[in-house]
Structures are given as C-alpha cells and as structure tokens.
Legacy VTK file of the C-alpha trace (Angstrom):
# vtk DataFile Version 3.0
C-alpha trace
ASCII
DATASET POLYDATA
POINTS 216 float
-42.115 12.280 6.790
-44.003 8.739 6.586
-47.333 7.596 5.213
-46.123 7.678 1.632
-46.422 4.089 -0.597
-43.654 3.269 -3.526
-44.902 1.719 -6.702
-44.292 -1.360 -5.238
-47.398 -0.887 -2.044
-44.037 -0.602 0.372
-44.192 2.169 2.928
-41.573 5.403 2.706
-40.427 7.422 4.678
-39.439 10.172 2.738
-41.151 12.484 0.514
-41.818 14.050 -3.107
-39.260 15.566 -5.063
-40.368 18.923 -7.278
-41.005 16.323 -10.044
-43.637 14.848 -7.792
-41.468 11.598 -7.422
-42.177 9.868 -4.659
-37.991 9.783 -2.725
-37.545 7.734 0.176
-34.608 6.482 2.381
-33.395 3.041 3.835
-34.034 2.561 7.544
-33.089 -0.286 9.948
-36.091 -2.500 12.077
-35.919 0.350 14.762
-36.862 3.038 11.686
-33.265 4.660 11.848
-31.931 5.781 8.974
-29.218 3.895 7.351
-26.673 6.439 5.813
-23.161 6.027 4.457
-20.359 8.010 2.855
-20.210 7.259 -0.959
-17.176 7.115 -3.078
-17.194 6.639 -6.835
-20.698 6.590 -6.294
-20.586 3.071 -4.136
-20.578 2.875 -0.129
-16.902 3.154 1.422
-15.645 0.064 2.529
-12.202 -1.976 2.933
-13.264 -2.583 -0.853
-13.710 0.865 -1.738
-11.733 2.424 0.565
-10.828 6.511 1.357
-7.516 5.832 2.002
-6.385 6.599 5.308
-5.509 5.192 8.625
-8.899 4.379 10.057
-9.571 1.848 6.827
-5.791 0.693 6.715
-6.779 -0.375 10.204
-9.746 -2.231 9.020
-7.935 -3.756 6.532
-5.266 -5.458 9.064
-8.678 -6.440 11.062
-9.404 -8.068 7.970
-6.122 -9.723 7.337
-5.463 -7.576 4.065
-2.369 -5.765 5.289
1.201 -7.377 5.287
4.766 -6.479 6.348
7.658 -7.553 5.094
11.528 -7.205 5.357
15.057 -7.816 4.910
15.857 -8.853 8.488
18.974 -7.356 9.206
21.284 -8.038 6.612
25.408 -7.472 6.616
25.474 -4.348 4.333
27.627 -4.736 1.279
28.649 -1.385 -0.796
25.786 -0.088 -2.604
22.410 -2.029 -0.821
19.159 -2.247 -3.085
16.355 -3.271 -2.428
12.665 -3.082 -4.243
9.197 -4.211 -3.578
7.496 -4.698 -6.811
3.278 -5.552 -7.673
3.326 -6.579 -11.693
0.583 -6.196 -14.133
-0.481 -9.853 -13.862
-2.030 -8.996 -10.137
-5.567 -9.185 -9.625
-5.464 -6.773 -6.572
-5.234 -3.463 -5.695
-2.209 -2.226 -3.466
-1.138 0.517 -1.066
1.882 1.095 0.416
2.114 3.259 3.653
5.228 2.509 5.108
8.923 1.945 3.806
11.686 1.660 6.492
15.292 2.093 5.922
17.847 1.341 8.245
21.801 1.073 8.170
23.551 1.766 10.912
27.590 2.466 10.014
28.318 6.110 8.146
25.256 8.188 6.509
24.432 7.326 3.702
22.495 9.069 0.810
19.347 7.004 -0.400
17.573 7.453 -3.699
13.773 5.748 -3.980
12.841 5.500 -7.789
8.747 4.916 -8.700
9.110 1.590 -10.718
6.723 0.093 -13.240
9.449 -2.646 -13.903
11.137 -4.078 -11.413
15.164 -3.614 -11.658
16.507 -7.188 -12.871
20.154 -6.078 -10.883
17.964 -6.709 -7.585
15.939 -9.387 -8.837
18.900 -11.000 -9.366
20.116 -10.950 -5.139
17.989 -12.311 -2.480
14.384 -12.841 -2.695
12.565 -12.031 0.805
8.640 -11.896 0.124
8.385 -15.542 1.665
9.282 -13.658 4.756
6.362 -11.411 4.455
3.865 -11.512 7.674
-0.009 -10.839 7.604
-0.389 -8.472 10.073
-3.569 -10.593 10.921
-1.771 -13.809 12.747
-3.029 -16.440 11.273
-4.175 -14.225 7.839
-3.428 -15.558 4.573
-0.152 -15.203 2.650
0.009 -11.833 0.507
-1.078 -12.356 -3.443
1.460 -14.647 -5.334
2.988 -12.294 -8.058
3.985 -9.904 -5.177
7.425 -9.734 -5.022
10.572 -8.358 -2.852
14.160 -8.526 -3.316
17.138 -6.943 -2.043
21.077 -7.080 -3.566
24.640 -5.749 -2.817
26.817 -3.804 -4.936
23.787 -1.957 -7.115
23.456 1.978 -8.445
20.321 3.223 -9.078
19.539 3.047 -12.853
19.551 5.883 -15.455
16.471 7.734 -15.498
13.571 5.717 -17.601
9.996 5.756 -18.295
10.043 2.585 -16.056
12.320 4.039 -13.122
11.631 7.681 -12.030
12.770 9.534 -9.351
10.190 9.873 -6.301
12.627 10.954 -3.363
16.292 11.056 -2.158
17.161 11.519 1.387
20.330 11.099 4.013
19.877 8.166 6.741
22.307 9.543 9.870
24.666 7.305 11.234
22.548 3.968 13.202
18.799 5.758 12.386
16.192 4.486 10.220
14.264 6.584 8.014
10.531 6.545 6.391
10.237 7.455 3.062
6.384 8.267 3.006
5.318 11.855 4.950
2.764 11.006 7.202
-0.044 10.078 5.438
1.479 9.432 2.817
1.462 6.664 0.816
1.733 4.687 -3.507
-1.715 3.194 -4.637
-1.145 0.476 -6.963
-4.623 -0.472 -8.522
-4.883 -3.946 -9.908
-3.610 -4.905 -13.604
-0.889 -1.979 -13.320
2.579 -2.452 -12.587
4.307 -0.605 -10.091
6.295 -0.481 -7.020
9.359 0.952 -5.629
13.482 0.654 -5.451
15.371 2.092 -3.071
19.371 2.561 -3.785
21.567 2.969 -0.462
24.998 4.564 -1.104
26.279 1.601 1.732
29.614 0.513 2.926
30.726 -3.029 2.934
30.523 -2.189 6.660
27.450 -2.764 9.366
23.937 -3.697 9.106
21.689 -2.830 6.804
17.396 -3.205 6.315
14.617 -2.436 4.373
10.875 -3.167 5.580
7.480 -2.531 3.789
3.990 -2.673 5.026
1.434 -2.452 2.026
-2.375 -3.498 1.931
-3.614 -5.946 -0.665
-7.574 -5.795 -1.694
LINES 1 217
216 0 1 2 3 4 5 6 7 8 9 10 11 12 13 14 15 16 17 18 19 20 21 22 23 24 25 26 27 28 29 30 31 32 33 34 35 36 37 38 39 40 41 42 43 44 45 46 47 48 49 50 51 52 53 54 55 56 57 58 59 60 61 62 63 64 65 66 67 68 69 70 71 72 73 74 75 76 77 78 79 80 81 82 83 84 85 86 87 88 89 90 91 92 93 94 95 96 97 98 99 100 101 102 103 104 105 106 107 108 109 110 111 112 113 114 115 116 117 118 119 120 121 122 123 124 125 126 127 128 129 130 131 132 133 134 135 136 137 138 139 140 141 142 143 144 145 146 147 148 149 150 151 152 153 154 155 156 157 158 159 160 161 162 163 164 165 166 167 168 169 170 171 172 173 174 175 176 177 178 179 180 181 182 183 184 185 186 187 188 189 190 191 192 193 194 195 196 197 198 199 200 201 202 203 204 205 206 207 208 209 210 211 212 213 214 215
C-alpha cells in the first residue's frame, strides 16, 4: 500500500511491520517494484554469482571466461597435463569444462584435485599464453594463472596437495569431459588449487587437453 512517509519525509510504498516499523520496498520511475534474488545476503550478479550456466554465460558476455589448450600435441608415453590458480591470485575461479582427447589405444586417465601444482609438468611445455577470452577482443586471463602439459609423467603418490577426484577410460580417437554436467571446481581467490590430469599414453598419435574456466 502507499501514502506512508519514512523518517526521512520520502514516500513508501509498503507498510508497518507488527513492531509498528514503517517497511517499504524499492520501485523504478514507473512504481514497479525492483526485486532480486539474494545470495550471501548481497544481489546475484557475475560478482556474486549462483553458479550455473545462465551466469557462466554472462560472464563470457562480460569477457570473464577463457579457454585454453594444448593444441594437438604428438602424444609421448605417459601425457600430463595441469591447469593450476595459486594462492597469490586475486580472483575467484571456476572451472566447467576439461577436455581430453587422444586418439591411438584407450587409455586410462587419472584427474588429481591439486593445491600445488606438480613441478614434473611444470617442468614440460607451458601453454596459458595460448589461452583465448571467449569475449574476442576480452582481456588476457589473470597473470599467476598457469597451464602446462609434459611427456613421460605418472601421477604422484597420494598427498595432502594431490588427491584423487576421478579416473576414467578415453576409447580409442574420443574425447572425454571430466565434469558431469553441471558440474564444475570453484577456486575462490587467495586459495590454491587446480587440477592434473595423468594419461596412461603411447608414444603413438595425438594427444590434447583443453580447459574453459571463469575468472572474477
């Protein structure tokens, strides 16, 4: 209802709460209500996002979401490859999409949850300056984001800093995702995390790893 006054002389619309408070809402220059869905007690936005598709799309409208990969590389025995946020960032990260592909025998692929990055990749072929903003023409992703692939490594012993988070079989010349749909690793700023993936490869055929992550 209107007709009420705030302490301030400004017309409500609104009304009095059992305390006899006078509670009124926000409306627009037409008198429509303005209303928005809350989380952690601020307004949802590419900021403060629910995560799912609808504000991952927002995001690439934004130029906040990035892609990037191996290119097809000539598989060596034993591919790695890990994409790696450390606790010096300043933003918060989501990855919803990591693509394997390797197209000679099937292979068995372990993905490890890292919160140090694995120094026998680090040590191969950095790729992030490949990464794309999925917003042509958006800005490069955050400096201390990092990606790296190598031949000839294992996956690690089992560590605080390297757990296990999913092993699957790639069939002969398929890819596969390792996130269900809808899936996906939230990184939030001044943590370090990421992932490793461990490819039981020939020294035979291609091989590639792609990531597409959201920085914010």
């Amino acid at each position: 209802m209107s007709g009420f006054t705030g302490n301030d002389g400004s017309a409500l619309i609104g009304g009095l709460n059992p305390s006899g408070v006078v509670q009124g809402g926000i409306v627009d220059a037409a008198g429509r209500w303005l209303v928005s869905q809350t989380l952690g007690g601020s307004p949802l936005s590419d900021v403060n996002p629910e995560p799912n598709i609808s504000n991952i799309q927002q995001m690439i409208l934004n130029g906040k979401a990035f892609s990037c990969s191996t290119g097809k590389v000539t598989a060596a025995a034993n591919m790695a490859g890990s994409w790696f946020s450390p606790a010096t960032s300043a933003k918060n990260k989501i990855i919803w999409s990591v693509r394997l592909f390797y197209n000679n025998n099937s292979q068995v692929n372990e993905t490890r949850l890292i919160t140090a990055d694995d120094a026998s990749i680090v040590a191969g072929t950095s790729v992030i300056g490949q990464a794309t903003n999925l917003k042509v023409g958006g800005a490069a992703p955050e400096a201390v984001t990092a990606m790296h692939y190598a031949g000839g490594v294992t996956a690690p012993a089992v560590a605080a800093s390297t757990q296990p988070f999913d092993v699957s079989e790639i069939q002969a010349a398929l890819f596969m995702e390792v996130f269900p749909p809808g899936g996906f690793l939230y990184i939030p700023a001044g943590v370090a995390g990421g992932l490793a993936c461990y490819g039981a490869t020939t020294a035979a055929g291609f091989w590639t790893m792609t990531v597409h992550w959201t920085e914010y």
